[in-house]
C-alpha positions as CSV (number, residue, x, y, z in Angstrom):
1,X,6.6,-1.4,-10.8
2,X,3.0,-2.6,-12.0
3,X,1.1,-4.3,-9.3
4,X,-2.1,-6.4,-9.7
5,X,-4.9,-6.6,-7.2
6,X,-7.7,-9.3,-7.3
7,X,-10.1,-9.0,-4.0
8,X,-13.3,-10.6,-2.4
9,X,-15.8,-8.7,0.3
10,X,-17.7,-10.5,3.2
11,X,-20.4,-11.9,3.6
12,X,-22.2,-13.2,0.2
13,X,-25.5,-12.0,-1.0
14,X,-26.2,-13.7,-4.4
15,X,-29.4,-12.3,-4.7
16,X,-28.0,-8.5,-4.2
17,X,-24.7,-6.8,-4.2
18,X,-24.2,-6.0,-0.7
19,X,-23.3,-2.2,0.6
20,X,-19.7,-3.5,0.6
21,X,-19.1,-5.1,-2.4
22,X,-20.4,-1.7,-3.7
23,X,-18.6,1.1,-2.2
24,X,-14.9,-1.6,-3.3
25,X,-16.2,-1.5,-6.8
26,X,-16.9,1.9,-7.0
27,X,-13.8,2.5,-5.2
28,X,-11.9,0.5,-8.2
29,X,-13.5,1.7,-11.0
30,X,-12.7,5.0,-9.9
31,X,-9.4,4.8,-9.3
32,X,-6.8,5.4,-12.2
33,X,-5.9,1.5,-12.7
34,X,-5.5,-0.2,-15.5
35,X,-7.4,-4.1,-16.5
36,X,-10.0,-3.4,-13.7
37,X,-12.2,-6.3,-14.0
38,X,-15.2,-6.4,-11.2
39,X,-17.3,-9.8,-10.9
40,X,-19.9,-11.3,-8.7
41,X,-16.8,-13.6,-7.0
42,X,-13.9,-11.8,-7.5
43,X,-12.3,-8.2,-8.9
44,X,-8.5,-7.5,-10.5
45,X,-7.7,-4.4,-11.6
46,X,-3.7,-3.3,-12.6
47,X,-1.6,-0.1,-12.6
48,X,1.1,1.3,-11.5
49,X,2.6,0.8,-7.6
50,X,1.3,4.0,-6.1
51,X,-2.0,3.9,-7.3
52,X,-3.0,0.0,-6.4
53,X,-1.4,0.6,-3.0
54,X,-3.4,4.1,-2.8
55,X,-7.0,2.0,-4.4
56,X,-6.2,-0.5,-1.9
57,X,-6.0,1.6,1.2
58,X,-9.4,3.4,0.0
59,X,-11.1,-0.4,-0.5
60,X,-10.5,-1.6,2.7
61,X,-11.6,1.9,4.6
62,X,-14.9,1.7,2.2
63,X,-15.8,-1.8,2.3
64,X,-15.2,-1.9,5.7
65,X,-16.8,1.3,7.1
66,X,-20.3,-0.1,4.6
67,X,-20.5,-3.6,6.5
68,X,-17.6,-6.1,5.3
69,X,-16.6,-8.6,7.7
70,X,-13.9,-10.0,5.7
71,X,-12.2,-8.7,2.9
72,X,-9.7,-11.2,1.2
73,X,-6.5,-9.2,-0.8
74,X,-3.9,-10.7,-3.3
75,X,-1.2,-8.8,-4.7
76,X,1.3,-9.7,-7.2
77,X,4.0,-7.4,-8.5
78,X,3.4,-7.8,-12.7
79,X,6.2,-6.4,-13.5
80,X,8.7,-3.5,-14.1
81,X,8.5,-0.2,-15.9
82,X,11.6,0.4,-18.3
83,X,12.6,3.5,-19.1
């Protein structure tokens, strides 16, 4: 199964990328996901199951632990590897 991700850190700095905002990019661009796309309002990146659920876990302990106060998650299930 291939999963997308799109997600938001709290609070806003338009002048500067805050700490959190940060430490979930870096966390995304380093994992091995597919599509990652990172933007002042909002980041997707695809892949397969495991590792968007494994990126995910590591986001929210990052972000969080380097000042987010909110972190907003979508996830959509893209579709189904055939063999």
């Amino acid at each position: 199964m291939r999963l997308r991700v799109e997600f938001t850190t709290e609070p806003f700095d338009l002048e500067e990328a805050p700490a959190h905002a940060v430490a979930a990019r870096e966390v995304i661009q380093k994992a091995q996901l597919d599509a990652v796309d990172v933007g002042p309002f909002g980041n997707t990146a695809e892949g397969e199951a495991a590792e968007v659920l494994e990126a995910v876990a590591a986001l929210l302990r990052g972000s969080l632990g380097a000042g987010a106060t909110r972190v907003s998650l979508q996830v959509n299930v893209i579709g189904e590897d055939t063999p």
